[in-house]
BAMARRO-122891 format. One record per residue (C-alpha): residue in one letter; chain; x, z, y. Coordinates in Angstrom, 2 decimals, padded with zeros to 5 digits. Example, Ala and Ser with C-alpha at 12.3 -4.5 7.8 and 13.67 -1.06 7.14 Angstrom:
// BAMARRO-122891
<atom type="A" mol="A" c1="012.30" c3="007.80" c2="-004.50"/>
<atom type="S" mol="A" c1="013.67" c3="007.14" c2="-001.06"/>
***
This chain:
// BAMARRO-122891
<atom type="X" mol="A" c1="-043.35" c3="000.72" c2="027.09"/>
<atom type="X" mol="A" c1="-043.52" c3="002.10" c2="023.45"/>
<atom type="X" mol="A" c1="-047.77" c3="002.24" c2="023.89"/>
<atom type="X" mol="A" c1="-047.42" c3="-001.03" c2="025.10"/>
<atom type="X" mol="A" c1="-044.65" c3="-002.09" c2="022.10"/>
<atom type="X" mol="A" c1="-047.09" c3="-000.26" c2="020.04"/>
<atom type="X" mol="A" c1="-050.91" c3="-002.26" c2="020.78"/>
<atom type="X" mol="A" c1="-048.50" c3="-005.60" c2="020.64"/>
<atom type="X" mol="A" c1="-046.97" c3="-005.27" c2="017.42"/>
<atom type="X" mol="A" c1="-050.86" c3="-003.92" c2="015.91"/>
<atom type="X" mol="A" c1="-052.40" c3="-006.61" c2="016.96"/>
<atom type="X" mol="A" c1="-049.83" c3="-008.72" c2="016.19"/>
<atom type="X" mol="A" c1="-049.65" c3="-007.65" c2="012.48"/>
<atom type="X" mol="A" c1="-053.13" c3="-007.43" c2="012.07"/>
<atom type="X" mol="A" c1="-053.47" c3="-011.07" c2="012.42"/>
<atom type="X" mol="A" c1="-050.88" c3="-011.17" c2="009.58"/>
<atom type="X" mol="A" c1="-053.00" c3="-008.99" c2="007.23"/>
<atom type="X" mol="A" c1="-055.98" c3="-011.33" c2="007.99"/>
<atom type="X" mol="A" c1="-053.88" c3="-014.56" c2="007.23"/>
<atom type="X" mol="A" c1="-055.37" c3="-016.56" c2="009.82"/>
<atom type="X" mol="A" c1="-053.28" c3="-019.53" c2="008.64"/>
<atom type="X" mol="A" c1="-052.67" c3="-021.18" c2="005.40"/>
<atom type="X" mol="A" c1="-049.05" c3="-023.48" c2="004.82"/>
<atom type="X" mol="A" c1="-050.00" c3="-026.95" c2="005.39"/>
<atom type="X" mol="A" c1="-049.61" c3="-029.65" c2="002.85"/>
<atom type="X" mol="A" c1="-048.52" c3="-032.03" c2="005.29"/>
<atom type="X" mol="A" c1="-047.96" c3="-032.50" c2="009.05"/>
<atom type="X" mol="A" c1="-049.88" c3="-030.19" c2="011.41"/>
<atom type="X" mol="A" c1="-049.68" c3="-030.21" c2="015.98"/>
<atom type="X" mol="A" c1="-051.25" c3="-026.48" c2="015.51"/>
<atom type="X" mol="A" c1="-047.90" c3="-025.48" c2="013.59"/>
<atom type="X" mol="A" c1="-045.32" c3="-023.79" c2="016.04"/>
<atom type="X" mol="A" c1="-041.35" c3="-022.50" c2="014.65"/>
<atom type="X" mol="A" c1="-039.43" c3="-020.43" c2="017.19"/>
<atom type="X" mol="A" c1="-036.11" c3="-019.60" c2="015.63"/>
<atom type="X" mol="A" c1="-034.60" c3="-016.31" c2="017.11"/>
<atom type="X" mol="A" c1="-030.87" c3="-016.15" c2="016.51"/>
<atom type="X" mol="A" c1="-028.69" c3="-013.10" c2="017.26"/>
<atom type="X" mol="A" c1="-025.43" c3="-013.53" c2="017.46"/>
<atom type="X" mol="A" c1="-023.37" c3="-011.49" c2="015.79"/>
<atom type="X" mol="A" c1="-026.08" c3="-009.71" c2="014.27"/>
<atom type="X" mol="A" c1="-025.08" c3="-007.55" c2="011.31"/>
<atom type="X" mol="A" c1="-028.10" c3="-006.91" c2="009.00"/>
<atom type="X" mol="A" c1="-027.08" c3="-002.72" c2="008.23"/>
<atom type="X" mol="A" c1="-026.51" c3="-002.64" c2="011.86"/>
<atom type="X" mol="A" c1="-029.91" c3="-003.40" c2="012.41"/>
<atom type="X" mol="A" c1="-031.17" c3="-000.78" c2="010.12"/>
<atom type="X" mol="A" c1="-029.28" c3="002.22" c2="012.30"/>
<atom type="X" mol="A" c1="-029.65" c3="000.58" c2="015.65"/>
<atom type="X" mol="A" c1="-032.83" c3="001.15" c2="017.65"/>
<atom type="X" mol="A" c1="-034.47" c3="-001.97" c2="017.29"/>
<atom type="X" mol="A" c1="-038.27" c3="-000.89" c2="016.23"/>
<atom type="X" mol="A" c1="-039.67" c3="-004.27" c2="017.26"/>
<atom type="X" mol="A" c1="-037.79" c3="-005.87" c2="014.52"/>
<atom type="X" mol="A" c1="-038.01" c3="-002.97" c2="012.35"/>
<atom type="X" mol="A" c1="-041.75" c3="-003.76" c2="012.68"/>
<atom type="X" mol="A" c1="-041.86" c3="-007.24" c2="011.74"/>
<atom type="X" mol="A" c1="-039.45" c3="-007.13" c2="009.21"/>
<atom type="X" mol="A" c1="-041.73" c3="-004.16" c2="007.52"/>
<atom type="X" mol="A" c1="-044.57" c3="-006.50" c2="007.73"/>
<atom type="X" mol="A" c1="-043.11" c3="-009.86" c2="007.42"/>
<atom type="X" mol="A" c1="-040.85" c3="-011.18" c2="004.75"/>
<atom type="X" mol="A" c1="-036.93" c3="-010.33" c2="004.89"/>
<atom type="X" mol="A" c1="-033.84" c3="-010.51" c2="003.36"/>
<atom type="X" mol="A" c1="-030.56" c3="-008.21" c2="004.33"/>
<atom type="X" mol="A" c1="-028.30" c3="-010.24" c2="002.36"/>
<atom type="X" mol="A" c1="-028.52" c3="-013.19" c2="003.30"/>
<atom type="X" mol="A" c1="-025.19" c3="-015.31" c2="003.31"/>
<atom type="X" mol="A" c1="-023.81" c3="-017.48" c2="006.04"/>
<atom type="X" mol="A" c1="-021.42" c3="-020.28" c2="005.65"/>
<atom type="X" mol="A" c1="-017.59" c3="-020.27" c2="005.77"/>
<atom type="X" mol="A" c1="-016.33" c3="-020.06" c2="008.37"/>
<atom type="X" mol="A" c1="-018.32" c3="-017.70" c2="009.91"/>
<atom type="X" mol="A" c1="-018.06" c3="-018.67" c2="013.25"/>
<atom type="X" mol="A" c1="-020.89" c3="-019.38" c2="015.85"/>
<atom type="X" mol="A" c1="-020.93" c3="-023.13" c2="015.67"/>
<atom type="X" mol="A" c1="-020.05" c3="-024.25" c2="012.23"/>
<atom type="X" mol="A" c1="-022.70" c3="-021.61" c2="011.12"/>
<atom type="X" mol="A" c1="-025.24" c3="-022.49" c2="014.09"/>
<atom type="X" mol="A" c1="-025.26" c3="-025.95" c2="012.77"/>
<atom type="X" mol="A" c1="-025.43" c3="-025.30" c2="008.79"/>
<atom type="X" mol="A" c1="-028.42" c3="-023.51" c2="009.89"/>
<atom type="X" mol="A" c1="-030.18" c3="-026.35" c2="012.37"/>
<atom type="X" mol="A" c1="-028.65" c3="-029.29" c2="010.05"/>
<atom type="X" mol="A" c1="-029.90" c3="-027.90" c2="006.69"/>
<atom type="X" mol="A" c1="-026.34" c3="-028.35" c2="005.22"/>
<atom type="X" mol="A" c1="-022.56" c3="-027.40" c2="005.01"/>
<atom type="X" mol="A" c1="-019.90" c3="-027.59" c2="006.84"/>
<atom type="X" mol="A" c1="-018.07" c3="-029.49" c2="004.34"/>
<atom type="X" mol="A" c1="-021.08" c3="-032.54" c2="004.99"/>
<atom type="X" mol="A" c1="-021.80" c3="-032.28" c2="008.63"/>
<atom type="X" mol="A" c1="-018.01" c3="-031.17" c2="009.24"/>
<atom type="X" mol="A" c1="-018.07" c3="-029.00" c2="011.88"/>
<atom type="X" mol="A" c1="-015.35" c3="-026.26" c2="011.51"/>
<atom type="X" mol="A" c1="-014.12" c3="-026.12" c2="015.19"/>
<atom type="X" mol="A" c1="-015.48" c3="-023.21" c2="016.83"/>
<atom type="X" mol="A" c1="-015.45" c3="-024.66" c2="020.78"/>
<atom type="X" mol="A" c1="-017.32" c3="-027.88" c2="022.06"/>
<atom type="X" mol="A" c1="-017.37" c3="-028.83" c2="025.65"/>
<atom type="X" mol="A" c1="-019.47" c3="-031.54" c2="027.45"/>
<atom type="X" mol="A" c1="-018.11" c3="-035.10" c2="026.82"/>
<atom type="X" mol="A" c1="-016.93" c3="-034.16" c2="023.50"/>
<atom type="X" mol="A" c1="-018.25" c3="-036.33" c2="020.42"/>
<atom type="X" mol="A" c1="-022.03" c3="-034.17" c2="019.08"/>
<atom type="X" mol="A" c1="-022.85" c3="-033.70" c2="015.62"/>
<atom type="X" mol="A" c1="-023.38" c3="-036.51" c2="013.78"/>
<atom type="X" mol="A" c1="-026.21" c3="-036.18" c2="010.84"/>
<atom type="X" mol="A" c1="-030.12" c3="-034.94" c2="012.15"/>
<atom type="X" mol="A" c1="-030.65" c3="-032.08" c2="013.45"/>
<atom type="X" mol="A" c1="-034.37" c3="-030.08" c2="012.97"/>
<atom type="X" mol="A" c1="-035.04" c3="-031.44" c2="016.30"/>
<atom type="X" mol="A" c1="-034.14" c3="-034.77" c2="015.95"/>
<atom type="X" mol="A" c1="-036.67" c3="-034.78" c2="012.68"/>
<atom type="X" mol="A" c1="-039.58" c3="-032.91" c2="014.27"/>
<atom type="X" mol="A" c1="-038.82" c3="-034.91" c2="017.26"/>
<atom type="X" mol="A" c1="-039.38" c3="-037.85" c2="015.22"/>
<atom type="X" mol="A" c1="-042.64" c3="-036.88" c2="014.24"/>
<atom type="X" mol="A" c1="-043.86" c3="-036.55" c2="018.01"/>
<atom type="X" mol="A" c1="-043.80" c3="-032.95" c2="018.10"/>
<atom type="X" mol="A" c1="-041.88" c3="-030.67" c2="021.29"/>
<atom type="X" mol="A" c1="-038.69" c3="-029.35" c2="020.78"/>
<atom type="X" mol="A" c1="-036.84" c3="-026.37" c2="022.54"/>
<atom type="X" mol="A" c1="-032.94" c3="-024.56" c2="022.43"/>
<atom type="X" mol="A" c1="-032.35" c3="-022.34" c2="025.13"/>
<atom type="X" mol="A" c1="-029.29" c3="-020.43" c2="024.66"/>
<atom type="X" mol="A" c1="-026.49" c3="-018.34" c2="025.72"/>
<atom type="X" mol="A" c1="-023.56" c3="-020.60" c2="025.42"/>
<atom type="X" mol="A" c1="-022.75" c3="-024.23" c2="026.51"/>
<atom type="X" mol="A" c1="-021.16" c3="-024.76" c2="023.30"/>
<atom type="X" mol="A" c1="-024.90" c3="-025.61" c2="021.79"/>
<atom type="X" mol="A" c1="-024.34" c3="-029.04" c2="023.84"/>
<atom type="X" mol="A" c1="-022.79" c3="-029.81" c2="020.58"/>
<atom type="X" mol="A" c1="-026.33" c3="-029.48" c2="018.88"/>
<atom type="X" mol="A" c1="-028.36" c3="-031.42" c2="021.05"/>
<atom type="X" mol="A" c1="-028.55" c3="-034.95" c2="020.58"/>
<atom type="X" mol="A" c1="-030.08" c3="-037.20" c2="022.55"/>
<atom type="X" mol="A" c1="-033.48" c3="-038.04" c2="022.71"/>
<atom type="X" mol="A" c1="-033.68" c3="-034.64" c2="020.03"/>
<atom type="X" mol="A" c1="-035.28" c3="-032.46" c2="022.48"/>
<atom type="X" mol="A" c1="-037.45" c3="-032.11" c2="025.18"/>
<atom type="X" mol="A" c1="-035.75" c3="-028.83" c2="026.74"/>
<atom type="X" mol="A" c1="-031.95" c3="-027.85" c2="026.80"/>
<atom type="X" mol="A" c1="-031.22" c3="-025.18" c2="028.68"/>
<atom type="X" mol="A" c1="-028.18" c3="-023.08" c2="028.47"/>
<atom type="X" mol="A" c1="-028.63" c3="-019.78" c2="030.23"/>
<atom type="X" mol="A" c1="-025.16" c3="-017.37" c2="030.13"/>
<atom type="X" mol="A" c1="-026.54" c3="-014.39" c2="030.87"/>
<atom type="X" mol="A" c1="-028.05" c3="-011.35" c2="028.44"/>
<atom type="X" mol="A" c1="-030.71" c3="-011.40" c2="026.33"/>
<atom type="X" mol="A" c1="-033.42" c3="-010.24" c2="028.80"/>
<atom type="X" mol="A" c1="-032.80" c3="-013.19" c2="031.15"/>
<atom type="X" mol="A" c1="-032.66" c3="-015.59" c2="027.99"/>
<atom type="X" mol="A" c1="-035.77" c3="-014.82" c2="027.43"/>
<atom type="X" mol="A" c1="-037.32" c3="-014.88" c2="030.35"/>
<atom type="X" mol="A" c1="-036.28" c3="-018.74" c2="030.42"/>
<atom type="X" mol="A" c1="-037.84" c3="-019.24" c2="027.41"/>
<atom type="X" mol="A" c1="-040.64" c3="-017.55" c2="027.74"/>
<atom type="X" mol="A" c1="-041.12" c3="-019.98" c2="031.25"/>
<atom type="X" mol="A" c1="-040.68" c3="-022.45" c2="029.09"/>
<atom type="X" mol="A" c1="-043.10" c3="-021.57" c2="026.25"/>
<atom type="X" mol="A" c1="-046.01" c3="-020.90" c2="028.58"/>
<atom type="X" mol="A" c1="-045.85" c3="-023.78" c2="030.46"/>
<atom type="X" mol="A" c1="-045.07" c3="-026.41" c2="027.94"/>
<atom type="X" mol="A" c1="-045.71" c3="-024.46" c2="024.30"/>
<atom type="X" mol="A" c1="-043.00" c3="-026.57" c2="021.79"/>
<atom type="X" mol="A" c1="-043.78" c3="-026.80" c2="018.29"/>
<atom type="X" mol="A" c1="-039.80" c3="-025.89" c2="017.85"/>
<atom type="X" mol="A" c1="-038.14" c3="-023.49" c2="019.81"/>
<atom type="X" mol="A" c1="-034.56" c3="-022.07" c2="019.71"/>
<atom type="X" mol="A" c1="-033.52" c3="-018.99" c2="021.02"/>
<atom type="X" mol="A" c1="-029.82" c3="-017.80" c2="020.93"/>
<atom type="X" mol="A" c1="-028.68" c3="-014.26" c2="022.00"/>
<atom type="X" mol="A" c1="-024.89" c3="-013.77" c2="022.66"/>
<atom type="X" mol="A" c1="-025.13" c3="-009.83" c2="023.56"/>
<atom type="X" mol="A" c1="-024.13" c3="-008.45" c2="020.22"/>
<atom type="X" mol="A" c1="-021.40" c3="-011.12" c2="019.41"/>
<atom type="X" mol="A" c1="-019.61" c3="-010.58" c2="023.00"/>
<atom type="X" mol="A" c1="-020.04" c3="-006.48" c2="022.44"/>
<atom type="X" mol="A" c1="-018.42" c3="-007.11" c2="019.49"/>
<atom type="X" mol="A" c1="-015.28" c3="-008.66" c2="020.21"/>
<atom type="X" mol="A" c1="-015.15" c3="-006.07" c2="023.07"/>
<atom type="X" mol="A" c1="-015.90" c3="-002.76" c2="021.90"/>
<atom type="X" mol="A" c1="-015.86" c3="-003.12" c2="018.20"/>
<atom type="X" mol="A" c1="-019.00" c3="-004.31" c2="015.64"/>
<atom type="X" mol="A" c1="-020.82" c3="-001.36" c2="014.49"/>
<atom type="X" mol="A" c1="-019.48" c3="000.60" c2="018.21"/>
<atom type="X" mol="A" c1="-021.94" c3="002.41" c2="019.98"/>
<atom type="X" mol="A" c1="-022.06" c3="-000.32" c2="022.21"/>
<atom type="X" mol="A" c1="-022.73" c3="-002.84" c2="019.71"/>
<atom type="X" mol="A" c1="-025.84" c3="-001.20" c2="018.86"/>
<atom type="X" mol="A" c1="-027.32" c3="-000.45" c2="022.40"/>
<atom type="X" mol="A" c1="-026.71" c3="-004.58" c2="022.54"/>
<atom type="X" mol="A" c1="-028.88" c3="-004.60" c2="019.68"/>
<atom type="X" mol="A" c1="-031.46" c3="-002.45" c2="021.26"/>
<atom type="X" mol="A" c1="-031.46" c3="-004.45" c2="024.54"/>
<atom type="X" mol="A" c1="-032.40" c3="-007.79" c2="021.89"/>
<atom type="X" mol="A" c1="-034.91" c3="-005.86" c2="020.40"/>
<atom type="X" mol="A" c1="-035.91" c3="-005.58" c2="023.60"/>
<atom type="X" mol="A" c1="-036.38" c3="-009.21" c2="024.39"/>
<atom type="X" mol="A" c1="-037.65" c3="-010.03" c2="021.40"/>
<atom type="X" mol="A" c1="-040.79" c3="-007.68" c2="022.67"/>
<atom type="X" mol="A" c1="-041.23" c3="-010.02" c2="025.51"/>
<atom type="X" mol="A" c1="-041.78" c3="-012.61" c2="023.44"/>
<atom type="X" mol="A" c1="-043.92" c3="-011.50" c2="021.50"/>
<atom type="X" mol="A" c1="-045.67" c3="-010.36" c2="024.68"/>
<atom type="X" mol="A" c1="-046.07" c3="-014.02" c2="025.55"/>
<atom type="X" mol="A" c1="-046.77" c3="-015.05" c2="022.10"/>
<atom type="X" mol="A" c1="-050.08" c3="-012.49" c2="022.58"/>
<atom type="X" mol="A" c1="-050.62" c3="-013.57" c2="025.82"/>
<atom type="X" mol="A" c1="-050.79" c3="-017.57" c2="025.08"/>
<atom type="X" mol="A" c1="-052.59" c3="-016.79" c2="021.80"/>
<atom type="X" mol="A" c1="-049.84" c3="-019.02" c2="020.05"/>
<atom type="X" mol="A" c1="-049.22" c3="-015.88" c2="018.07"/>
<atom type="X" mol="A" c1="-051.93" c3="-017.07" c2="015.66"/>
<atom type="X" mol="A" c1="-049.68" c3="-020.47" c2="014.42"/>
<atom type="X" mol="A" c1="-046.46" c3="-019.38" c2="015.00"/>
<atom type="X" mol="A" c1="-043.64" c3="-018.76" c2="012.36"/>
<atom type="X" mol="A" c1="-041.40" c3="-016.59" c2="014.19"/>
<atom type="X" mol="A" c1="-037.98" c3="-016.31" c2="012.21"/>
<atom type="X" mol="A" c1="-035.38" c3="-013.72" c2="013.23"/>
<atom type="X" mol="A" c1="-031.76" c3="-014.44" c2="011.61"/>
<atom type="X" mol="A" c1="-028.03" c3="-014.42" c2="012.96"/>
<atom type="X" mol="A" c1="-025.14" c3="-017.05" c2="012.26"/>
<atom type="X" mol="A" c1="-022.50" c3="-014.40" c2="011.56"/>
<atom type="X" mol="A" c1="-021.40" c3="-010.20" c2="011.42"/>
<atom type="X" mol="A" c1="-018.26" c3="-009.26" c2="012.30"/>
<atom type="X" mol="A" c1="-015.78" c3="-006.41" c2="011.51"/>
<atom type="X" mol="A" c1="-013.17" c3="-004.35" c2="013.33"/>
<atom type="X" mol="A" c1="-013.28" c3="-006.87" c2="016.68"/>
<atom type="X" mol="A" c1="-013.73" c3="-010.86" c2="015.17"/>
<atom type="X" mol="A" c1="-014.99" c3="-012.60" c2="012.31"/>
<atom type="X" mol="A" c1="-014.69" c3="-015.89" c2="010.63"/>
<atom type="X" mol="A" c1="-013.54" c3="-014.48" c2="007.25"/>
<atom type="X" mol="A" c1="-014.80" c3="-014.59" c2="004.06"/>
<atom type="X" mol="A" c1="-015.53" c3="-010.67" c2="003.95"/>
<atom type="X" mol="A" c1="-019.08" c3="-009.32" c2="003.31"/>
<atom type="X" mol="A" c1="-019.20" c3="-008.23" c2="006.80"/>
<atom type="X" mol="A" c1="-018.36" c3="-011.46" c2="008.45"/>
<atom type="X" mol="A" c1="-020.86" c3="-013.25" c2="005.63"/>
<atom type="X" mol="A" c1="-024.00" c3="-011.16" c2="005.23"/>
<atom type="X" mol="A" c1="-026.63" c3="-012.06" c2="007.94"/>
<atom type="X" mol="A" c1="-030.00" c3="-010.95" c2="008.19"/>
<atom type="X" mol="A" c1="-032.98" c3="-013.56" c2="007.72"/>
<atom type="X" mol="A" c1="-036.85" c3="-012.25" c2="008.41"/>
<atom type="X" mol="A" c1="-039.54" c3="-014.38" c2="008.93"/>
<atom type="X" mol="A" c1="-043.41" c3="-013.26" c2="010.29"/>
<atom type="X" mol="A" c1="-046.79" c3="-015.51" c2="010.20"/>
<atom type="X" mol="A" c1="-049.75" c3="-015.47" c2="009.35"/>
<atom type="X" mol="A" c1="-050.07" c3="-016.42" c2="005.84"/>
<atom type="X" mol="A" c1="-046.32" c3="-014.79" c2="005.00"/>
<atom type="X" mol="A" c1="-046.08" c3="-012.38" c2="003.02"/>
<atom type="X" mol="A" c1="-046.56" c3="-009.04" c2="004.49"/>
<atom type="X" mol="A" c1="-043.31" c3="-006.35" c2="003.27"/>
<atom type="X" mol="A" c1="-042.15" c3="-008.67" c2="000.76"/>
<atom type="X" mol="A" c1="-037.91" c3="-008.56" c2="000.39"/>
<atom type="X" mol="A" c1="-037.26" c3="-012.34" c2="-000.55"/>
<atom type="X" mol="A" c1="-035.70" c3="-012.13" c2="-004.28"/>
<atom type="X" mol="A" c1="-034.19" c3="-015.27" c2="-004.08"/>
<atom type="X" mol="A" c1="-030.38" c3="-015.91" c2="-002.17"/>
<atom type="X" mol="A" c1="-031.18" c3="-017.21" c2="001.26"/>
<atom type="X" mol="A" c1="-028.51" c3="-019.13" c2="002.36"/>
<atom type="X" mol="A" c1="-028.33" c3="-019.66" c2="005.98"/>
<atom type="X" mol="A" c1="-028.99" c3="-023.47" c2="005.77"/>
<atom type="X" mol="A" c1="-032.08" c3="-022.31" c2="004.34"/>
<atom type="X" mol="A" c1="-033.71" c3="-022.14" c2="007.81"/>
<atom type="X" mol="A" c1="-033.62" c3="-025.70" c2="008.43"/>
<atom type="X" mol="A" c1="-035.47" c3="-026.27" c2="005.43"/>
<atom type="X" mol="A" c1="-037.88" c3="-023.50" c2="005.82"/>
<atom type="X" mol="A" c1="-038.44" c3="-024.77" c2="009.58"/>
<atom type="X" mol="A" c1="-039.50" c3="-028.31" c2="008.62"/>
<atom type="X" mol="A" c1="-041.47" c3="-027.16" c2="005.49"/>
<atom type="X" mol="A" c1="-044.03" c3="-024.84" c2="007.61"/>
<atom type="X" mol="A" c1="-044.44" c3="-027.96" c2="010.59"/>
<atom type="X" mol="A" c1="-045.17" c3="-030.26" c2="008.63"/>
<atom type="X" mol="A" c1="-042.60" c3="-032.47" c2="008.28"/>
<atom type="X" mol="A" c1="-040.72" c3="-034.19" c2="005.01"/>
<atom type="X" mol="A" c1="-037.45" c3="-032.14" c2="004.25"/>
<atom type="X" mol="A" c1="-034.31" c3="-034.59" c2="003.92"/>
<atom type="X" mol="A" c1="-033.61" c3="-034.49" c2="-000.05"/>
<atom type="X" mol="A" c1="-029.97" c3="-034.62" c2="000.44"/>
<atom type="X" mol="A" c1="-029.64" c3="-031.54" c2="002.08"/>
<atom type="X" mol="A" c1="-028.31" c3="-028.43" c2="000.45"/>
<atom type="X" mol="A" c1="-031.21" c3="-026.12" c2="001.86"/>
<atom type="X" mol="A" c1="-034.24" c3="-025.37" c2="000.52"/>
<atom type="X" mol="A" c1="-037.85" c3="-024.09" c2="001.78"/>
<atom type="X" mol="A" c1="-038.24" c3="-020.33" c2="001.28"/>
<atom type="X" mol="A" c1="-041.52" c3="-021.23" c2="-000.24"/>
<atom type="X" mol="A" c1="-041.87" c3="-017.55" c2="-001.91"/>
<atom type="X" mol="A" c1="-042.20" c3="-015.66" c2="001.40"/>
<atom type="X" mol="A" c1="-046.06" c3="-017.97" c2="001.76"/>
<atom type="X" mol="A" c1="-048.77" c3="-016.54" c2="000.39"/>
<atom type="X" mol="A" c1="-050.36" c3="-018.73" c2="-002.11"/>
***
């Protein structure tokens, strides 16, 4: 597996160094997103944790390890700052359940605006609670798969093969449920990171495989830490989330000076497809992490 790991990442990076792919000034079908979220995921616990896929990519991508979520830091309300582009105080989502028949957010979405555009659009996730998220006629794939990451991705790695989105979501719920069971920064919270690092080898696998690896802005970010056994506070630990992003034409090693904020995905997300950012939202484009 690590020779394997090894070849994938090279060749993977290598297409980075050659910056196969300028940003594009306006609306592009070659441009593909996939969003990797990790729930839970606290930035220094990736740094001790055995995760040398992302260790990889964030060496050779662009990163940021204090990056800031939104209060409170709790899976939805963050989860939709960072697909909405703004905070809870405008989109209003503070409740941390949702179950099916319940009202769904009310302002756009990413995929409701890439949608809009007439490109594919893709959440598969580890908790039904996403149905919040997915408005209709927003997406072209929902799937909600409660199992651990390596059957998560497995689904969406199906699903990327056979229908290749230009957006795709991907939600991993190992570390957060570790967490409120053994403890964040437990032994067991970082063999849950291990077994996403994991996953996020398989689909990178794919990535190689389909040769969408050449126009695809993978981003790899979290909605919350933790401490002790919860979160939701205001405490560094709870706040501080990690935020990399990998492409060709990103900056290779480069640790983003700026604050990201985690509505800042939304943003960066519509500014690499293509697609006109809403001016009211409280986001921004990560524009530094492109390569001029």
């Amino acid at each position: 597996m690590m020779k394997t790991r090894t070849i994938l990442l090279g060749f993977f990076l290598s297409l980075l160094v050659a910056g196969w792919l300028a940003v594009p000034p306006a609306h592009s079908r070659s441009r593909r997103v996939i969003v990797v979220s990790i729930d839970g995921a606290r930035p220094d616990a990736l740094l001790v944790a055995k995760t040398p896929t992302i260790t990889r990519l964030w060496k050779q991508g662009a990163y940021s390890f204090r990056a800031q979520t939104v209060s409170p830091s709790t899976t939805l309300p963050a989860h939709t700052s960072m697909l909405t582009g703004i905070s809870p105080d405008r989109h209003g989502e503070r409740d941390n359940s949702w179950w099916p028949g319940e009202a769904i957010v009310a302002v756009e979405t990413v995929f409701s605006l890439a949608k809009s555009r007439g490109l594919k659009t893709a959440m598969v996730v580890a908790k039904e609670k996403f149905g919040f998220l997915a408005r209709p006629g927003s997406l072209d794939h929902f799937e909600v798969v409660t199992h651990p990451a390596p059957e998560v991705v497995r689904r969406a790695v199906a699903y990327l093969r056979s229908e290749r989105p230009h957006l795709l979501f991907i939600h991993f719920t190992d570390a957060d449920l570790i967490g409120h069971l053994h403890g964040w920064m437990s032994s067991e919270y970082l063999i849950a990171l291990q077994t996403v690092d994991d996953a996020v080898e398989t689909l990178l696998l794919a990535l190689e495989e389909t040769r969408l690896i050449r126009e695809t802005l993978l981003i790899i970010t979290s909605d919350h830490g933790g401490h002790d056994f919860t979160h939701g506070t205001t405490l560094p630990e709870d706040m501080t989330i990690p935020w990399i992003a990998v492409a060709p034409g990103v900056r290779e090693g480069y640790q983003i000076p700026d604050q990201v904020v985690i509505y800042d995905t939304a943003a960066t997300v519509l500014y690499f497809l293509g697609v006109p950012i809403p001016a009211h939202w409280d986001g921004g484009p990560l524009r530094s992490i492109f390569r001029p």
